[in-house]
DRENDO-1510 file (C-alpha; in Angstrom, 1 decimal, always signed):
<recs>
REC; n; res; u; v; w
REC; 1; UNK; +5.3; +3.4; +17.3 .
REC; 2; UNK; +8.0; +1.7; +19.9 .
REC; 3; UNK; +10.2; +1.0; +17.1 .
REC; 4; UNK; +10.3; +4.1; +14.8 .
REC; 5; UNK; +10.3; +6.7; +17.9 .
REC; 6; UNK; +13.4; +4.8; +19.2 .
REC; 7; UNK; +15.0; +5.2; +16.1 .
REC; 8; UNK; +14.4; +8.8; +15.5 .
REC; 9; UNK; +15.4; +9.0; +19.0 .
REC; 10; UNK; +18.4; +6.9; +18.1 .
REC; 11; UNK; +19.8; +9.4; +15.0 .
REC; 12; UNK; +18.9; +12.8; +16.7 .
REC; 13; UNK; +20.0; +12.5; +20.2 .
REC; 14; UNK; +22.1; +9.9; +20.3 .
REC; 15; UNK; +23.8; +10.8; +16.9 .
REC; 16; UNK; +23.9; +7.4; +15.5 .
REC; 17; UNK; +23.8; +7.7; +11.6 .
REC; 18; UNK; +20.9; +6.6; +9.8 .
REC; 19; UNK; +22.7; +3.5; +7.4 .
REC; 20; UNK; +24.0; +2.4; +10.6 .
REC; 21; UNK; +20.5; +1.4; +11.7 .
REC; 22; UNK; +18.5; -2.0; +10.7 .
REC; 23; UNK; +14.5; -2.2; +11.8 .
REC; 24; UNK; +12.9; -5.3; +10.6 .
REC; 25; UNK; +9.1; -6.4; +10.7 .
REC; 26; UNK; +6.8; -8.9; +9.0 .
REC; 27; UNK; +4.7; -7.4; +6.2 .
REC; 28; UNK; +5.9; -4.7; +3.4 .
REC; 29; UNK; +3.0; -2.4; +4.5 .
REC; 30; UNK; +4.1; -2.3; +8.0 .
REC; 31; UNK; +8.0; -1.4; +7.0 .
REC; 32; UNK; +6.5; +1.4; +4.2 .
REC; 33; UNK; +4.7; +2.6; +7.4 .
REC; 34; UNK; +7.3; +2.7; +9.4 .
REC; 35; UNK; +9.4; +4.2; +6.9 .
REC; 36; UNK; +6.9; +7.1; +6.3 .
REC; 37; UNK; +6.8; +7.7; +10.2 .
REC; 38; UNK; +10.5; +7.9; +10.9 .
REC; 39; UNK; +10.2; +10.5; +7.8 .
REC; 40; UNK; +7.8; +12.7; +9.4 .
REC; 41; UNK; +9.4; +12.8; +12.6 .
REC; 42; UNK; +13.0; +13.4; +11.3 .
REC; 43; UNK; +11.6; +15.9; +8.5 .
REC; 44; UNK; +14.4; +17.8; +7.2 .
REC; 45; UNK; +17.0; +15.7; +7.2 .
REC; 46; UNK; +18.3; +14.2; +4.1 .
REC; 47; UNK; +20.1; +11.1; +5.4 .
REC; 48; UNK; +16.6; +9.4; +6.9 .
REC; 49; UNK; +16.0; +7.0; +3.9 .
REC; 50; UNK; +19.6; +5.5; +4.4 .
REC; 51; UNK; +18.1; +3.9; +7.4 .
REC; 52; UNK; +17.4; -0.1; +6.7 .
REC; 53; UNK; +13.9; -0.7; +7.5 .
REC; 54; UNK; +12.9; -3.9; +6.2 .
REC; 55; UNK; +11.0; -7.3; +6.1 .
REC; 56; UNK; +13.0; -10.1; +7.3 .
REC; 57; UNK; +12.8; -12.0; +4.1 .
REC; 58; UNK; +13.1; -8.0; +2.1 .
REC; 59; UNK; +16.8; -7.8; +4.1 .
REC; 60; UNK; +17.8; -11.3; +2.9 .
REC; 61; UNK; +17.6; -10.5; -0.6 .
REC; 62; UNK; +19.6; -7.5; +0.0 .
REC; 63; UNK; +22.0; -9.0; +1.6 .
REC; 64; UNK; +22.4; -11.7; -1.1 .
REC; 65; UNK; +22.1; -10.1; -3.6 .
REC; 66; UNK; +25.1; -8.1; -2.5 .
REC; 67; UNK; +27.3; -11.0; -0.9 .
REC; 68; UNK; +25.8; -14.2; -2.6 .
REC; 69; UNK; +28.7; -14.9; -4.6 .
REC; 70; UNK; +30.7; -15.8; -1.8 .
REC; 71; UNK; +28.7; -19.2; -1.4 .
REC; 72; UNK; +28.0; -19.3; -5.1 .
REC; 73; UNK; +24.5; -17.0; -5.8 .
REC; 74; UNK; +24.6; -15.0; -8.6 .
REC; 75; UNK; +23.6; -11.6; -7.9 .
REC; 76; UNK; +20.6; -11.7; -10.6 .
REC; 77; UNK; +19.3; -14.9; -8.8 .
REC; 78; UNK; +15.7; -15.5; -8.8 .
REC; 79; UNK; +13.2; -15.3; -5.8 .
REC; 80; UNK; +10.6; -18.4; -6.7 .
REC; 81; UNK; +7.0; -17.9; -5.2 .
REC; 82; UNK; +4.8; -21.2; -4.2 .
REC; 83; UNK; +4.2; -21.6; -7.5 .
REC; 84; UNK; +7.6; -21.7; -8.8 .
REC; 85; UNK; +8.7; -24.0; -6.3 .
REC; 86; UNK; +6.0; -26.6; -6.9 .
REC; 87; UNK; +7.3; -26.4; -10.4 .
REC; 88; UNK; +10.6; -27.2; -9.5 .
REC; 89; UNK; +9.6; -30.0; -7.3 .
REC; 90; UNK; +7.6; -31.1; -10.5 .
REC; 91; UNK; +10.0; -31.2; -12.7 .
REC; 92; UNK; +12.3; -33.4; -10.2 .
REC; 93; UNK; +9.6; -36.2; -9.9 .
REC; 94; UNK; +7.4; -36.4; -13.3 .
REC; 95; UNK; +5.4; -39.2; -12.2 .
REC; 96; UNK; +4.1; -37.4; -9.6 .
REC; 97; UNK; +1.0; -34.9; -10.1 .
REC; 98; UNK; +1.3; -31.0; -9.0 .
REC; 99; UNK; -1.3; -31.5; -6.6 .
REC; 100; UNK; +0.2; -34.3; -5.0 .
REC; 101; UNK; +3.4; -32.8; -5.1 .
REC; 102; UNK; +1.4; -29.4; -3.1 .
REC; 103; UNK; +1.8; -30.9; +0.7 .
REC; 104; UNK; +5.3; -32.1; +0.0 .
REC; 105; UNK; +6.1; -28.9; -0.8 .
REC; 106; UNK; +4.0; -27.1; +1.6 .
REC; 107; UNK; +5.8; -29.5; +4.7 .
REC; 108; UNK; +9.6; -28.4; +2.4 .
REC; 109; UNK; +8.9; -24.8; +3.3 .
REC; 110; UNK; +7.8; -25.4; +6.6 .
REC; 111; UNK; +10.9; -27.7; +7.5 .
REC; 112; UNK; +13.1; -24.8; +5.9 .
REC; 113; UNK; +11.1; -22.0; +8.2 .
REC; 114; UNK; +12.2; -24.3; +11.0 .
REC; 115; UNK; +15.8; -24.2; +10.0 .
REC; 116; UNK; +15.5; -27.9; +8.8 .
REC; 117; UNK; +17.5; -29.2; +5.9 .
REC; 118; UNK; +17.2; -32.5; +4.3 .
REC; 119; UNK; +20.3; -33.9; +6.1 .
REC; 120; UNK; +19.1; -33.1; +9.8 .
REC; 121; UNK; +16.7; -35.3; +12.0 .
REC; 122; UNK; +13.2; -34.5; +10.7 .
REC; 123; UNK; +11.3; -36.9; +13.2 .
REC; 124; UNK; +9.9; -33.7; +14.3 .
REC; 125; UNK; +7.7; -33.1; +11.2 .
REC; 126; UNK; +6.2; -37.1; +10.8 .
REC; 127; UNK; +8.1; -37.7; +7.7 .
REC; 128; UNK; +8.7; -41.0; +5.7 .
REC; 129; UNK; +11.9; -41.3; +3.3 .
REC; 130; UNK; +10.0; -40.8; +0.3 .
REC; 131; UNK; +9.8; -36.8; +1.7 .
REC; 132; UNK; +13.0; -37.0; +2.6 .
REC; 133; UNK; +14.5; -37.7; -0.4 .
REC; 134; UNK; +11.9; -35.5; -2.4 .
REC; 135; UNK; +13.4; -32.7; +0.1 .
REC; 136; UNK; +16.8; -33.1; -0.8 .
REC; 137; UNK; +16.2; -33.4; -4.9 .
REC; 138; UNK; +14.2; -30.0; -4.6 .
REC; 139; UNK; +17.4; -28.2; -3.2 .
REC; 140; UNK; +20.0; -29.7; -5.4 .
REC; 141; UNK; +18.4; -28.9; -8.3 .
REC; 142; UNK; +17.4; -25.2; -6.8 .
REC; 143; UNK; +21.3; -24.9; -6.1 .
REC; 144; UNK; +21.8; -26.3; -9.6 .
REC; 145; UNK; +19.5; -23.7; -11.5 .
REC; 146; UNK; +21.0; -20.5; -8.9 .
REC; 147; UNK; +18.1; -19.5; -7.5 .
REC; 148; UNK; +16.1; -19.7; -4.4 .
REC; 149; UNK; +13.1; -20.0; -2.4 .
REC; 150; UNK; +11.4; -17.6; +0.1 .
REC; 151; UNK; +12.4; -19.4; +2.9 .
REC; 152; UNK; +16.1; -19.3; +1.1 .
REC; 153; UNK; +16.2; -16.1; +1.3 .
REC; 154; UNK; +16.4; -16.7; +5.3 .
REC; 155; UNK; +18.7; -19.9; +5.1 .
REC; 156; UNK; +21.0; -19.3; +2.9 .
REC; 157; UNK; +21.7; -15.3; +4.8 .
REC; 158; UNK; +22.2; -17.6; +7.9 .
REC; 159; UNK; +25.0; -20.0; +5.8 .
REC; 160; UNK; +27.1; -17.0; +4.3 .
REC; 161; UNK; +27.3; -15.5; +7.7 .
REC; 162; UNK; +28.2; -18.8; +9.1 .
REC; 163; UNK; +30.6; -19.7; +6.7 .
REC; 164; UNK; +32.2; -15.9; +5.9 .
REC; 165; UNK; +33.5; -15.0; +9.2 .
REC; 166; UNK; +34.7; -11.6; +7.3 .
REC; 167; UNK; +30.9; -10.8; +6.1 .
REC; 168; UNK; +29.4; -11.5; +9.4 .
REC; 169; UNK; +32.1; -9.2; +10.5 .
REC; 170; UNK; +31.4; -6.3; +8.3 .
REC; 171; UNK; +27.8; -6.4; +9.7 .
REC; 172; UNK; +28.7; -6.6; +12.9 .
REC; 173; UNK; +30.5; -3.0; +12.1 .
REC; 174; UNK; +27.7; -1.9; +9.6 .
REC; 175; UNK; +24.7; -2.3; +11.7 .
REC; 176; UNK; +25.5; -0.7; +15.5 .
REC; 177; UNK; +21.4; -1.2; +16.1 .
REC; 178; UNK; +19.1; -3.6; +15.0 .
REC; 179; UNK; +15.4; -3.3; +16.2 .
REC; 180; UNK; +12.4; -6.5; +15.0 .
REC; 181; UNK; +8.8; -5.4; +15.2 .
REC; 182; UNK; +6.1; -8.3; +16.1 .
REC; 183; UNK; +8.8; -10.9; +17.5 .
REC; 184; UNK; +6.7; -13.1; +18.8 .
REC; 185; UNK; +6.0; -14.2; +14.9 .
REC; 186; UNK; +9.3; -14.8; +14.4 .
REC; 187; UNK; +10.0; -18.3; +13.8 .
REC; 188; UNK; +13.1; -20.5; +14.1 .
REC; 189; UNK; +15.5; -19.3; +11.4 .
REC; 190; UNK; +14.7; -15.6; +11.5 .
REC; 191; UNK; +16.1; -16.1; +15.1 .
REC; 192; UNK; +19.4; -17.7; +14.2 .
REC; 193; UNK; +19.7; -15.2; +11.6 .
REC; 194; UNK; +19.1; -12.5; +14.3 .
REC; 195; UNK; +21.4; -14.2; +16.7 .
REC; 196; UNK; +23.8; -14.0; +13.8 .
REC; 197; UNK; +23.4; -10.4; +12.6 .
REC; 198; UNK; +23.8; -8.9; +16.3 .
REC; 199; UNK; +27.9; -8.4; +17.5 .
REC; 200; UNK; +29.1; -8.1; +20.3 .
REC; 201; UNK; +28.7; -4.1; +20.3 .
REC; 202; UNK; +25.3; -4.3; +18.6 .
REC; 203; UNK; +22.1; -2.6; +20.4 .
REC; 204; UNK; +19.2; -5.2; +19.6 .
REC; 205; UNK; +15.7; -4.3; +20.6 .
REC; 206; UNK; +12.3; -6.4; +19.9 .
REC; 207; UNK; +9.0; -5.4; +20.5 .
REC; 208; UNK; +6.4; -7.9; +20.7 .
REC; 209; UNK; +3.0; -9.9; +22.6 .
REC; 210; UNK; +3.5; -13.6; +23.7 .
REC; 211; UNK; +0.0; -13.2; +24.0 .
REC; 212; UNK; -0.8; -12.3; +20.5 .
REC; 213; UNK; +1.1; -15.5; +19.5 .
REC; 214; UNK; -1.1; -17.0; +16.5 .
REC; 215; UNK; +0.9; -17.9; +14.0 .
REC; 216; UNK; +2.0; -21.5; +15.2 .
REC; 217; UNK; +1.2; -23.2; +12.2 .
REC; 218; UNK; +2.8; -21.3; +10.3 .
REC; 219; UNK; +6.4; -21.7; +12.1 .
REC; 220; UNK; +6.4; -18.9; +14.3 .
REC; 221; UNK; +7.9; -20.0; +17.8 .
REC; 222; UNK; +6.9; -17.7; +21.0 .
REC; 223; UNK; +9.4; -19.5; +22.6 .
REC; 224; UNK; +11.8; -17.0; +21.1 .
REC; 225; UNK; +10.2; -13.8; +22.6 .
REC; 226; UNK; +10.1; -16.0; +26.0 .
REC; 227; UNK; +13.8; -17.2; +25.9 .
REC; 228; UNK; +15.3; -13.7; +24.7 .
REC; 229; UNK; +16.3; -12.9; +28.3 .
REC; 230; UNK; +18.4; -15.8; +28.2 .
REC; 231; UNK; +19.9; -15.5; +25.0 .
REC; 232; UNK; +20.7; -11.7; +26.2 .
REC; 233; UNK; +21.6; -11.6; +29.6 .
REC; 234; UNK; +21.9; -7.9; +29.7 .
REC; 235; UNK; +18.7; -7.6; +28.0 .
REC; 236; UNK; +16.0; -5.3; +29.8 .
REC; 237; UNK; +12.2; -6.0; +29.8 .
REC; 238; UNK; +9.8; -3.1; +29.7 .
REC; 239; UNK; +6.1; -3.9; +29.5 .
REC; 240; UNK; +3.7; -2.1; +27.9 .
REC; 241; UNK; +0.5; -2.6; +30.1 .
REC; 242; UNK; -1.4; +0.6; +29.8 .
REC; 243; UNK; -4.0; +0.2; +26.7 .
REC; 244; UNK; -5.2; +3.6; +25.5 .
REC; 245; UNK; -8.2; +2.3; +22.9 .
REC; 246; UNK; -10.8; -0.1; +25.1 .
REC; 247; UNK; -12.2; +0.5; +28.4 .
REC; 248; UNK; -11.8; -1.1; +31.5 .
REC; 249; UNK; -14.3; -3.5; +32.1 .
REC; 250; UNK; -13.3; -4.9; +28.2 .
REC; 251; UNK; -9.5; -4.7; +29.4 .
REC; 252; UNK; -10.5; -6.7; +33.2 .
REC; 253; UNK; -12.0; -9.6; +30.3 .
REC; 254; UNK; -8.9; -9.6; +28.5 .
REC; 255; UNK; -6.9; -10.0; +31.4 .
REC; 256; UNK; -8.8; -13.2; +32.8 .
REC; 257; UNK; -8.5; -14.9; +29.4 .
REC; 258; UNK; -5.1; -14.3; +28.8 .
REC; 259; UNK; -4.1; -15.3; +32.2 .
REC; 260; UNK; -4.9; -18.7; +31.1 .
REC; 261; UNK; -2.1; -18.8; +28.4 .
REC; 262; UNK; +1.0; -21.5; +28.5 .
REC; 263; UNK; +4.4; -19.8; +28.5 .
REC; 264; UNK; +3.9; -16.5; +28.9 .
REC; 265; UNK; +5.1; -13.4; +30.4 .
REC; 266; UNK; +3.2; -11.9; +33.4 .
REC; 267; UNK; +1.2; -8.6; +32.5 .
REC; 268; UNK; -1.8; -7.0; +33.8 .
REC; 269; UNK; -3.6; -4.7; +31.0 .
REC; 270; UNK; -5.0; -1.5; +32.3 .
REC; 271; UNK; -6.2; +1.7; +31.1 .
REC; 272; UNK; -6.8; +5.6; +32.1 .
REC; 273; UNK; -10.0; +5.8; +30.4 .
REC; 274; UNK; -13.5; +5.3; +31.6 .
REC; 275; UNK; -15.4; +1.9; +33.0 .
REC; 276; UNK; -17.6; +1.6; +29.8 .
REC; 277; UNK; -20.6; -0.3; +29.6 .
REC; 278; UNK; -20.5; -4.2; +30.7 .
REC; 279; UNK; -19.3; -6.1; +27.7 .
REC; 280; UNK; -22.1; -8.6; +25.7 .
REC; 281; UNK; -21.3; -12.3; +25.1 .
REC; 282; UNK; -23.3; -13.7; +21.9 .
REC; 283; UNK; -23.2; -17.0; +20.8 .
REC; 284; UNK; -23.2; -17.2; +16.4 .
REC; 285; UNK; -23.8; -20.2; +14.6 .
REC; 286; UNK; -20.5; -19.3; +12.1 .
REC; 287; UNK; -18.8; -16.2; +10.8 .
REC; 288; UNK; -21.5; -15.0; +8.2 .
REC; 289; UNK; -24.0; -15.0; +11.5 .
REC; 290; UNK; -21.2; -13.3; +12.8 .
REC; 291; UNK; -21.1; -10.8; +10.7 .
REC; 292; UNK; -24.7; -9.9; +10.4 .
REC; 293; UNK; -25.3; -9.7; +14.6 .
REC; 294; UNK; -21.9; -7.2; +13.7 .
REC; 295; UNK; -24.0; -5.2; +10.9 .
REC; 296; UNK; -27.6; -5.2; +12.7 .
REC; 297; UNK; -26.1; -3.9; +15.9 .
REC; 298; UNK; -23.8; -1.2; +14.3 .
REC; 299; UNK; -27.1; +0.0; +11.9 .
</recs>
């Protein structure tokens, strides 16, 4: 709702065209819906769908597709899936069975998610040489075939706009706002490639909950919702404390939970509406118990 009211707000009183406009978030449902809601807000006009509202990994393979020939992509490249890529790996080390070859693979994606290649310092991840060197036959022979990987379509964005200073330019002029939905899932390369995509006249806006950080294991850093201040000086935080869908004495729970929480910016949760009962604790043996207390209480 932050995100697609600024942007209507954006193109109909501060007049900035649609194409000229970049929201990205994390899943292709929540772009659809935020597509549809910017829609129904701007009804009428006929320039709305030339807004870019997109996944992260969505606005890479536009972007490639459409400048990948500068660092050698062919613009018909294809996007492998987990499968395809475990393949590939296969096919590099025959000896080797696919499900041995699975957490290889698995700890290649994650590396990549972290902005890692094969040639930086991966003490980090608790490697040997023999995933190393695994690691760096996968991507020559993904560069060799022309295609790429989900987390490629992240990487190599970051590498043309690193190595074409007249691409990143053209952004820089193409996209005067650029707005990310659920930062705080964001992990290490979609913030370079943010850092990259955003000029020096560019309007960026995230919304986010360093609270609501849960995606750790699967790269996402909170660190870059905490440090944003820092890489934007001029930046301006605006909390969103006031809850409209729980009651207070849930909200007053919430609040001495999350206090707890490493690394976090200060908030205190409240809400307009009523008290409300006191809140139950149960204890569950596991998440089928779970959901039966869930079903007996609700019948």
């Amino acid at each position: 709702r932050v995100i697609t009211t600024k942007i209507a707000y954006a193109i109909e009183q501060l007049g900035i065209p649609p194409h000229k406009i970049l929201a990205v978030t994390f899943t292709n449902k929540a772009a659809n819906e935020m597509k549809e809601r910017v829609g129904q807000m701007l009804e009428g006009r006929s320039d709305v769908n030339d807004c870019n509202i997109r996944t992260f990994h969505s606005f890479g393979a536009w972007f490639l597709r459409r400048f990948g020939s500068e660092i050698g992509l062919d613009a018909n490249f294809t996007i492998y899936d987990d499968n395809d890529s475990l393949s590939l790996l296969a096919s590099c080390f025959p000896n080797y069975k696919k499900r041995e070859l699975d957490p290889i693979m698995r700890k290649i994606s994650y590396a990549k998610d972290r902005g890692l290649t094969y040639t930086d310092n991966l003490q980090s991840l608790k490697v040997d040489s023999t995933f190393k060197r695994m690691f760096e036959a996968y991507e020559r022979k993904l560069h060799q075939v022309g295609n790429v990987d989900f987390a490629d379509l992240i990487g190599r964005s970051i590498e043309l706009l690193e190595t074409k200073p007249e691409i990143q330019q053209w952004v820089h002029r193409r996209f005067s706002m650029i707005l990310v939905d659920e930062y705080q899932d964001s992990n290490a390369a979609q913030f370079k490639l943010l850092h990259r995509l955003v000029g020096p006249g560019t309007f960026i806006c995230v919304v986010g909950d360093d609270d609501q950080s849960i995606y750790r294991f699967r790269g996402a850093e909170v660190q870059n919702i905490l440090s944003f201040p820092d890489q934007y000086p001029m930046a301006r935080t605006v909390k969103l404390e006031q809850n409209y869908r729980s009651t207070q004495n849930i909200l007053e729970i919430a609040n001495s939970v999350i206090k707890n929480n490493k690394g976090r910016h200060e908030k205190q949760l409240w809400t307009a509406n009523r008290k409300g009962g006191k809140p139950h604790l149960f204890y569950v043996q596991d998440e089928q118990d779970e959901a039966l207390r869930v079903a007996s209480i609700v019948k």
